[in-house]
C-alpha positions in Angstrom: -18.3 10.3 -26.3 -19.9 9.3 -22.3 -18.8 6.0 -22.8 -15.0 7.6 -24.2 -15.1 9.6 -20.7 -15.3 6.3 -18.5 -11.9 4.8 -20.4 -8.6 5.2 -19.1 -7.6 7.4 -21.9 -10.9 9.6 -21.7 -9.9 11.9 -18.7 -6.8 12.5 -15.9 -6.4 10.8 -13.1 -5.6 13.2 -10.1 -3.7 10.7 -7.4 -3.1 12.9 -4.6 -3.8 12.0 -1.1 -3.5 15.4 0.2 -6.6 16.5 -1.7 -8.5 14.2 1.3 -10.9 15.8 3.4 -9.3 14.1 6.6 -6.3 16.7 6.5 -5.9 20.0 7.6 -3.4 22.5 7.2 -1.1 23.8 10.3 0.2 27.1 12.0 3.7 27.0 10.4 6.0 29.6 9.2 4.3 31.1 5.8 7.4 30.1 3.7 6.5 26.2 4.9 2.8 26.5 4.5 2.9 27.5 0.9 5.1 25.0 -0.2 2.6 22.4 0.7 -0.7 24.0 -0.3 -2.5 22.6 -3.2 -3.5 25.5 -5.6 -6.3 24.5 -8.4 -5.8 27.8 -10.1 -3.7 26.1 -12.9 -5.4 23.3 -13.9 -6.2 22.7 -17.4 -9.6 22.1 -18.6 -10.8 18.5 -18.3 -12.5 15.5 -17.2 -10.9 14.2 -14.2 -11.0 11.1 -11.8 -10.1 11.7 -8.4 -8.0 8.8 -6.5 -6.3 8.0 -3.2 -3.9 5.5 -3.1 -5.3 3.6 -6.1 -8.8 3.8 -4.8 -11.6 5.9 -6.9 -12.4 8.7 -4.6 -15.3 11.3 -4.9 -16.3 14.7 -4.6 -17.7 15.2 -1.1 -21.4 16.9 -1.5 -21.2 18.5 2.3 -19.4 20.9 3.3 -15.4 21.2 4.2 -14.1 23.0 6.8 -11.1 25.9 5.6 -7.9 24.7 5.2 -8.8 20.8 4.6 -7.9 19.1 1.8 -4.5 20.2 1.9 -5.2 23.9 0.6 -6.5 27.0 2.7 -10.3 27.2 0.4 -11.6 23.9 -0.2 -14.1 23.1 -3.2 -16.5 20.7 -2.4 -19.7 20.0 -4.8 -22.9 21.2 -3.3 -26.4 20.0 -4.0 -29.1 22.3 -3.9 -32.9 20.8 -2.9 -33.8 17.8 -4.7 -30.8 17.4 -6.4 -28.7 14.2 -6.7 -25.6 12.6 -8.1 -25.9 11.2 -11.7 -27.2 7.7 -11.8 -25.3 5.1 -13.8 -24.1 6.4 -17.5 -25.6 9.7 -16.7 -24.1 13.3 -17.2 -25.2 15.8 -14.8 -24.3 19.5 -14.6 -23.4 20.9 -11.0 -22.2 23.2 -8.9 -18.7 23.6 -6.1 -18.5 25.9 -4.2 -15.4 26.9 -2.0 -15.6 27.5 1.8 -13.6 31.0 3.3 -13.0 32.2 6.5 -13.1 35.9 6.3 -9.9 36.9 9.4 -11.2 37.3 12.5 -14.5 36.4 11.0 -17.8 35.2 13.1 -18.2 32.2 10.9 -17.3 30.8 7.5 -18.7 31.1 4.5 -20.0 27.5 2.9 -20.0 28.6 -0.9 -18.1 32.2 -1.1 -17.3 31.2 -4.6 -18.7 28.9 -7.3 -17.7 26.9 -10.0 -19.7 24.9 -12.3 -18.7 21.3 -12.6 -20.1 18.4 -14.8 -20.3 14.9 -13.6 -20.5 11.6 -15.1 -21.1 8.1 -13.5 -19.0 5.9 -14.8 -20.5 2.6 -12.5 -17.5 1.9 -10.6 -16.1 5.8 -10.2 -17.0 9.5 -11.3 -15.2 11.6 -13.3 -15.3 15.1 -13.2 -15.1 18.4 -15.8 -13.3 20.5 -13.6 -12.0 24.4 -14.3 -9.3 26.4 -12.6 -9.9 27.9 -9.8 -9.8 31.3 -8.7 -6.6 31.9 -6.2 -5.2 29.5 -4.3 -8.3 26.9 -3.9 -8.1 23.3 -4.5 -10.6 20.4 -5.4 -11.6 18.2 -2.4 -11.6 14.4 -2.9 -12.9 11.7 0.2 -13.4 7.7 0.0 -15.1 5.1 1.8 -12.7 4.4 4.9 -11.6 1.0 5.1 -12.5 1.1 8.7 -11.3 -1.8 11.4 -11.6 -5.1 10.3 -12.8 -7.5 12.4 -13.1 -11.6 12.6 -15.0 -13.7 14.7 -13.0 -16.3 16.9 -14.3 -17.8 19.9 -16.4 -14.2 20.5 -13.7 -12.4 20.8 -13.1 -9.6 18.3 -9.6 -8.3 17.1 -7.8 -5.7 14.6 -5.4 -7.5 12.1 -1.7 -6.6 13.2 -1.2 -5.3 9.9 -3.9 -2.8 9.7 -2.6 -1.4 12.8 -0.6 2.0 11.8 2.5 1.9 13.4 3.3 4.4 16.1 5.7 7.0 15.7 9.2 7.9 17.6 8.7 9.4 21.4 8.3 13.3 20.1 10.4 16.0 21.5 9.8 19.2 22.3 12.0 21.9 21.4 11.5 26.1 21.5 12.1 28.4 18.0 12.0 32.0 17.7 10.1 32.9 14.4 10.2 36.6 13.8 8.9 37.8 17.1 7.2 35.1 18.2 8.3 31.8 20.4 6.7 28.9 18.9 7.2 25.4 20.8 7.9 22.5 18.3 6.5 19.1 18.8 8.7 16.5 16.3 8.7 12.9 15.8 9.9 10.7 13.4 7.3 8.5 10.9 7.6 5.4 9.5 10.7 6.1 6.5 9.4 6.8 3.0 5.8 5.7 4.4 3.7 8.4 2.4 0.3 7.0 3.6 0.6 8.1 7.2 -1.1 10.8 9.3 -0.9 12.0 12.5 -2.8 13.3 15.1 -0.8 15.6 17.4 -2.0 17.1 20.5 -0.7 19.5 23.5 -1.5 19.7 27.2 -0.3 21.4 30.2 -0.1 20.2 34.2 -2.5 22.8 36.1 -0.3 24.1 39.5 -2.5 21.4 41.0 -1.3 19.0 38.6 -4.4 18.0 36.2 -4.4 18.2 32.8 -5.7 21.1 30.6 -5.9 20.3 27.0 -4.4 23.1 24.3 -5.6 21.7 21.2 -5.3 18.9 18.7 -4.5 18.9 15.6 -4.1 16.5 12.5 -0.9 17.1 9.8 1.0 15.0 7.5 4.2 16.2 8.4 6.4 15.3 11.4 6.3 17.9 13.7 3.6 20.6 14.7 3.7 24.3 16.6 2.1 25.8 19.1 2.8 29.5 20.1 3.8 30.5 23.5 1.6 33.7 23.4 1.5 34.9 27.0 -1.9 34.0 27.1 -2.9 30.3 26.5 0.1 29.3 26.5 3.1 31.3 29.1 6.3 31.3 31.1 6.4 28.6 33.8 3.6 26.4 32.0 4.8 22.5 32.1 3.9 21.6 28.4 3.6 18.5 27.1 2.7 17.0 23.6 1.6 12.9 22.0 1.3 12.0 18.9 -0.6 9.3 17.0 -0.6 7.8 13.7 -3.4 6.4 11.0 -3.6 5.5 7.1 -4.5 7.9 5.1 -7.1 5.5 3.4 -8.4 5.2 7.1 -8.4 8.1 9.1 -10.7 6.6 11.5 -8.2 4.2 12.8 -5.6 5.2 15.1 -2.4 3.7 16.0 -0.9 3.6 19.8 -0.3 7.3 21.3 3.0 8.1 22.6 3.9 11.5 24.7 7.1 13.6 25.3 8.6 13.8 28.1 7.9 17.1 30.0 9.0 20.8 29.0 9.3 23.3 31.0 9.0 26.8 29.3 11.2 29.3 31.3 14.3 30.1 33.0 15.1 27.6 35.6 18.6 27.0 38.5 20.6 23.9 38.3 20.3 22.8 41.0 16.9 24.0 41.7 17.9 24.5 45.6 21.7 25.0 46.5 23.9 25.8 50.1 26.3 28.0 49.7 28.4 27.9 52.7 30.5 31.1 53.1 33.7 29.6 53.4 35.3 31.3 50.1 35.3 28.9 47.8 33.6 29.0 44.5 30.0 27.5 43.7 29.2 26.7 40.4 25.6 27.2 39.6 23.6 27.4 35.9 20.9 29.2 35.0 19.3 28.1 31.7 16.6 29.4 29.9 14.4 26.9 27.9 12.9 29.6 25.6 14.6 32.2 23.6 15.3 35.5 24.9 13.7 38.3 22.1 15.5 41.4 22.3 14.2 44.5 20.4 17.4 46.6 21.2 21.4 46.1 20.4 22.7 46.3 24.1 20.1 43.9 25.3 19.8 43.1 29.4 18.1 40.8 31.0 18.1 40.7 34.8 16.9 38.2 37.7 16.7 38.1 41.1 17.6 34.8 43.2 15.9 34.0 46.2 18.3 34.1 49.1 17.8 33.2 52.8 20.1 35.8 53.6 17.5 38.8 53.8 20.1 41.7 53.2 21.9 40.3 50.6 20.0 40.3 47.4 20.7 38.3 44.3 20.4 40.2 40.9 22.1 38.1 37.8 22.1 40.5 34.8 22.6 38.6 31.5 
């Protein structure tokens, strides 16, 4: 029966490079996010081998931050004092445990919940007798990064062209009203049909004395990536800007070329920013736009705002 375990037809192969602990789960709308979770609580009884991209891949034996491994509660294995991995051929019984985040908690919790897993060495790869989970928690999985290859010519040291992850579209930002909420959206376009990319997306602002102030970073496997204008970190006025990056998945240490957006400017704003108006009678033309969208709580909604005129006893009120 251990040697039955180690053959292809002795346990399930579970190929999904989500499960890897290089990727987190973003702030998106809770009808997006729970599309992409994985959930372990339906998982049949088993042996399993864990793979990504046709690579074995193991249990990691530290612990995983919450909402890695493309789930919100990810099970790692944990090894208490003395304890080790099986050696070759051997069958040893263990424990996972699943890291939480209590709302608004101080800290997480390493091992909330636990699950008792049996693992066999197999030489080349483990397999693992894995149970369902409880709730919405999924089976971490991590292997041994590639890293940057390098080749000695004339001292001189160089990355292959072709592990070099190819850099994604200039990313635009655009505003979305979600609920109550103005979220700013950061999208780009990957490599087509290229599953084995990640990205690395981050936001900044300009300072009024123009230096940068980092927002916060972020790593996804989708295209595009939010960040809410709350009034607080982020507010009218603020000039926002966001890059993105790309690596393997196999690779996560390895980053392609950045590229940045061009700037966004979250507010209302005149075209043209300064205008004469001569009073001679004829008609000026001027636009007001608003970058964000307006919330309005009530049916007859009003917004109002006041132009800055030279003319002191004329005051400017648009209502809208």
């Amino acid at each position: 029966l251990p040697g039955f375990l180690c053959s292809p037809g002795g346990h399930t192969v579970l190929q999904n490079p989500y499960r890897s602990t290089s990727f987190t789960s973003q702030q998106l709308p809770q009808s997006a996010l729970q599309e992409k979770l994985i959930c372990d609580h339906s998982l049949a009884p088993g042996w399993y081998q864990f793979q990504i991209f046709d690579k074995p891949a193991r249990m990691p034996t530290k612990c995983v931050e919450v909402n890695h491994c493309g789930t919100q509660a990810p099970v790692w294995l944990s090894l208490a004092e003395g304890e080790s991995l099986p050696q070759a051929l051997e069958v040893k019984q263990l424990t996972a445990c699943a890291t939480w985040q209590f709302f608004n908690g101080p800290s997480k919790d390493c091992c909330l919940f636990r699950l008792p897993v049996s693992v066999r060495n197999c030489g080349e790869f483990f397999v693992y007798l894995l149970q369902p989970t409880q709730g919405c928690m999924a089976y971490c999985a991590e292997g041994k990064s590639s890293g940057i290859l390098y080749k000695i010519f004339n001292c001189d040291f160089f990355t292959p062209a072709d592990k070099q992850p190819p850099s994604p579209s200039v990313p635009e930002i655009v505003a979305e009203l979600s609920g109550t909420s103005v979220y700013l959206k950061c999208m780009f376009n990957g490599l087509s049909g290229n599953s084995s990319l990640g990205y690395v997306v981050t936001w900044w602002r300009l300072s009024p004395d123009s230096s940068k102030e980092d927002l916060r970073q972020e790593t996804t496997i989708q295209t595009f990536a939010f960040i809410e204008l709350d009034g607080i970190n982020l507010r009218l006025g603020d000039r926002i800007y966001c890059s993105c990056s790309s690596f393997f998945l196999d690779a996560p240490d390895v980053q392609g070329l950045s590229v940045e957006s061009e700037e966004f400017f979250a507010g209302i704003r005149l075209k043209p920013e300064l205008a004469s108006i001569s009073e001679d009678g004829k008609e000026y033309e001027l636009v007001i736009e608003s970058t964000v969208p307006c919330k309005c709580f009530i049916i007859d909604c009003l917004n109002s705002i006041s132009l800055i005129s030279d003319v002191k006893h004329y005051p400017c009120v648009i209502n809208y």
